[in-house]
N, C-alpha and C positions, 0 to 999 in steps of 0.2 A: 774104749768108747766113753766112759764113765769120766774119764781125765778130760776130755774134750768136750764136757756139756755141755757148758755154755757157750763155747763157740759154734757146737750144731744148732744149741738154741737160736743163737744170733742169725748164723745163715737162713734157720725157718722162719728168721723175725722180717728178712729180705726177700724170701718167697711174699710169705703173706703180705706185707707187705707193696707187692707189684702187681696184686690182685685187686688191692686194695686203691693203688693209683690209679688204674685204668675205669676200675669201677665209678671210682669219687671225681675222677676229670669227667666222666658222660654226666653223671648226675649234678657237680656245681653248676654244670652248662643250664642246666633244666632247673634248679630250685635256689640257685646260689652257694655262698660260701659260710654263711652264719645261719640261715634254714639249715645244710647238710651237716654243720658241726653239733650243733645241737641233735637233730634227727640220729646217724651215727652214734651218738653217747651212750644215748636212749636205747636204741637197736641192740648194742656193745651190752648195756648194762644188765637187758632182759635174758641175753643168751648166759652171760656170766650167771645169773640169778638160777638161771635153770639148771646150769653145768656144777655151780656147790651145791645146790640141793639136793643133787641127784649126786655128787659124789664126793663131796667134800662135807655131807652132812650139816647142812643148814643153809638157807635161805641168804642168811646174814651174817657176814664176814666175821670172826673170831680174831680179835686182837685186842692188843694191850691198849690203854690210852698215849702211849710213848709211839708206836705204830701208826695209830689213826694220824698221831698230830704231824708224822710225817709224811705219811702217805698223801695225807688232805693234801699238805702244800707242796708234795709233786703234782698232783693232780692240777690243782692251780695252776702253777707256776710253766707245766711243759703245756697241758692241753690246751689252758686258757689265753695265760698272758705270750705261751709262743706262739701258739697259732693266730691270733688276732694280731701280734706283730707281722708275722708273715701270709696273712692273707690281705696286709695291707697295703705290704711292700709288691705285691702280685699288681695293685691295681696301679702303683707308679711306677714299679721297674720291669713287671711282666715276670711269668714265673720261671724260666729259662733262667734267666738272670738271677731272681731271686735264690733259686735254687743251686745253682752254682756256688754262691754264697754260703749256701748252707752243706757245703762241703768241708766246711769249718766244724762242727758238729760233734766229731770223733777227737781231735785236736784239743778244742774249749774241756771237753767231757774230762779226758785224759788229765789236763790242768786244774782242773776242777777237783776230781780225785785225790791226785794227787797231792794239792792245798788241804782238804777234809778228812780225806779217807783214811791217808798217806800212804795210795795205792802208788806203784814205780816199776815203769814199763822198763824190762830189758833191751837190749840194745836190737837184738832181733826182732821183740816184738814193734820197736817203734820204726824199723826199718819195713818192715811186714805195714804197717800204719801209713806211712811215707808213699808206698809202692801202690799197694793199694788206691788210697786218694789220689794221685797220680793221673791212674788208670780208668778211676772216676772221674776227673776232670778233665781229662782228654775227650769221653764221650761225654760229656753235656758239654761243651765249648763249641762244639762244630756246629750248635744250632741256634749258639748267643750272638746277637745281634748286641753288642749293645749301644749302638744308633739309635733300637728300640724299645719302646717301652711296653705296656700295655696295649693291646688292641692296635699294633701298630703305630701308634703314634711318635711324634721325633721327640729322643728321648734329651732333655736341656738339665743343667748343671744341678738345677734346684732338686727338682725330684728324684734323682741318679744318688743325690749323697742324703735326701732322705729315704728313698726306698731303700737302699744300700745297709742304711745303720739300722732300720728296722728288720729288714730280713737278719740281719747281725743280733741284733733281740731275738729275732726268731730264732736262732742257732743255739744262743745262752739260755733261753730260755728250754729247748731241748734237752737241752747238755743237763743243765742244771736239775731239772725235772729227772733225768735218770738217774743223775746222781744222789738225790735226795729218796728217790726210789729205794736203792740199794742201803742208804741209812734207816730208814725205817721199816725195811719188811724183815732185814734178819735172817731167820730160818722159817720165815712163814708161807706158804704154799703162795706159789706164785698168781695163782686165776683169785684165789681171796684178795690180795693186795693189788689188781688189777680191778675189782670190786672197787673197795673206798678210793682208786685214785679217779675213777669213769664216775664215781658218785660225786667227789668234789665238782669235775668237771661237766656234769649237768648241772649241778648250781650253780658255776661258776659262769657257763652259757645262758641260762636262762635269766641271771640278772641282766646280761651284757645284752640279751635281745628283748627284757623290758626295758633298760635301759634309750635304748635307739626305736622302740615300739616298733618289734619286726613280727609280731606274733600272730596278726594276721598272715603276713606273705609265708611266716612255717606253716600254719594250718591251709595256705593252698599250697602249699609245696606237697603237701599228706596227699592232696586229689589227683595227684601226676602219677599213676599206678605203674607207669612206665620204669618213673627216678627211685619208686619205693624198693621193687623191685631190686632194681641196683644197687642200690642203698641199703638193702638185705644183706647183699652177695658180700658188699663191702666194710659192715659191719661186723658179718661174720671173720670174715680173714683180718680186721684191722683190728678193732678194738678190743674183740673176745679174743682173736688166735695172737696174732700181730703183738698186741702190747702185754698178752700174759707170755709169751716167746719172750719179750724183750726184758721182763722181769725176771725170767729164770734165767736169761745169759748174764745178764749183771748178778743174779745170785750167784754164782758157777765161775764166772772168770771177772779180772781186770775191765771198769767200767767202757775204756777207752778202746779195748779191745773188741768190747762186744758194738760199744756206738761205731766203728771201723764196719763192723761186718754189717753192722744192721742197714752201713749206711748202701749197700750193694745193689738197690734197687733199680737206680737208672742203666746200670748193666743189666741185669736177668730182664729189664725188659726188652730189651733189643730183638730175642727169640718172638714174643708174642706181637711187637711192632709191623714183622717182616712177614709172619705168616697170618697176622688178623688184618692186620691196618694196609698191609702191601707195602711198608716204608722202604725206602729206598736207604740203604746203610750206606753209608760212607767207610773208608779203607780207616782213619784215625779214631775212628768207634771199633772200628774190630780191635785195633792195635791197644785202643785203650780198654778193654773187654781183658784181652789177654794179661795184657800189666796186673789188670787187679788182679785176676785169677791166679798171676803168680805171687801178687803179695799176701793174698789169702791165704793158701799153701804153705806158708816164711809162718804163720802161725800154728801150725800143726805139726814144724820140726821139734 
């Protein structure tokens, strides 16, 4: 079991994670996409605060100055400047599309590594990587439109190759961020370095929404008790569970391996789709379901 941590980690980084999408799609609907990044961080940062206090023995993260200064600019780099790329790309190419895109993720991450790290996937494991994605892309395909954009709208040349290159930012910017992750934490306890990266990334969001003066519409997004709510639920499982999970699979295995599995979400949701939502599956979502499931597997030989 102990040989496989990081990859269980990564798999519970893909649980948490699909808790965390269904939670955060109801509540952008209700408060927006730069109100819930900020809110989120916040939510993420206090439960962190609670969870080393109470067991990591201090309030306040324990690191070198060499750690912070990497930690900082994962933080930066995945939660801020990726997600504002790809919450952009959401409003020009629609997030089906975007996201598809961001199926790239595990690939860039791998490359990235292996450029820094000089991490180097075996033949199996990038086969396992290959199969996988695959199986991911098979089920987010069957619901890309890409005629369409955002809000149904006809999607034309111009916005298709800027939303495109920005969801593409949004990918690097991922990739990169957990890459920079895994250079700066070291052997340090994964929910601490989950700590300073959620800590950049509420500075890092709150200049961006004085910046655009959105500080009013966050404090009435706080009065919708409904999204807050949710916004708990999805805080919990994403930024506290979800991205301290994501730190201990990059500690534990191959970056590209762990961004492979972590990326396994649009699969595991399929089960809560069909018995919450009533979604009606399609025969090339199960098949792609299964694919992955056997590329995942290809890393456990």
């Amino acid at each position: 079991m102990q040989q496989y941590l990081g990859e269980i980690a990564a798999l519970l980084t893909a649980v948490c994670w699909t808790v965390t999408a269904m939670a955060f799609e109801s509540a952008g609907k209700r408060v927006g996409a730069l109100s819930l990044n900020l809110i989120r961080l916040v939510m993420g940062l206090v439960f962190l605060t609670i969870y080393n206090a109470l067991v990591n023995d201090g309030f306040f993260p324990d690191a070198t100055p060499y750690q912070w200064f990497w930690l900082v600019l994962s933080g930066l780099v995945g939660f801020v400047l990726g997600d504002l790329f790809l919450f952009r790309s959401f409003i020009l190419i629609g997030a089906r599309v975007a996201m598809l895109i961001m199926a790239m993720v595990p690939p860039i991450t791998a490359l990235i590594a292996w450029i820094t790290l000089g991490e180097v996937l075996t033949g199996m494991e990038f086969l396992g990587m290959a199969i996988t994605l695959l199986g991911i892309v098979l089920v987010m395909a069957v619901k890309v439109d890409i005629k369409k954009g955002a809000f149904g709208k006809k999607l034309t040349a111009g916005p298709l190759v800027l939303g495109s290159l920005l969801a593409l930012g949004g990918a690097v910017g991922q990739a990169t961020g957990l890459v920079l992750s895994k250079k700066g934490m070291q052997d340090m306890n994964a929910f601490s370095a989950t700590q300073i990266r959620i800590i950049a990334g509420v500075i890092g969001f709150s200049l961006v929404i004085t910046a655009f003066k959105r500080w009013k519409h966050l404090f009435g997004a706080l009065k919708d008790l409904k999204a807050v709510k949710i916004m708990t639920l999805g805080s919990f499982t994403g930024p506290f569970l979800g991205v301290s999970f994501s730190l201990l699979a990059v500690q534990h295995t191959d970056t590209g391996i762990a961004a492979t599995l972590m990326d396994l979400t649009p699969v595991l949701i399929i089960p809560p789709a069909i018995l919450m939502k009533k979604e009606k599956i399609k025969a090339l979502e199960i098949a792609g379901a299964i694919v992955s499931v056997i590329g995942v597997a290809l890393f456990f030989l």
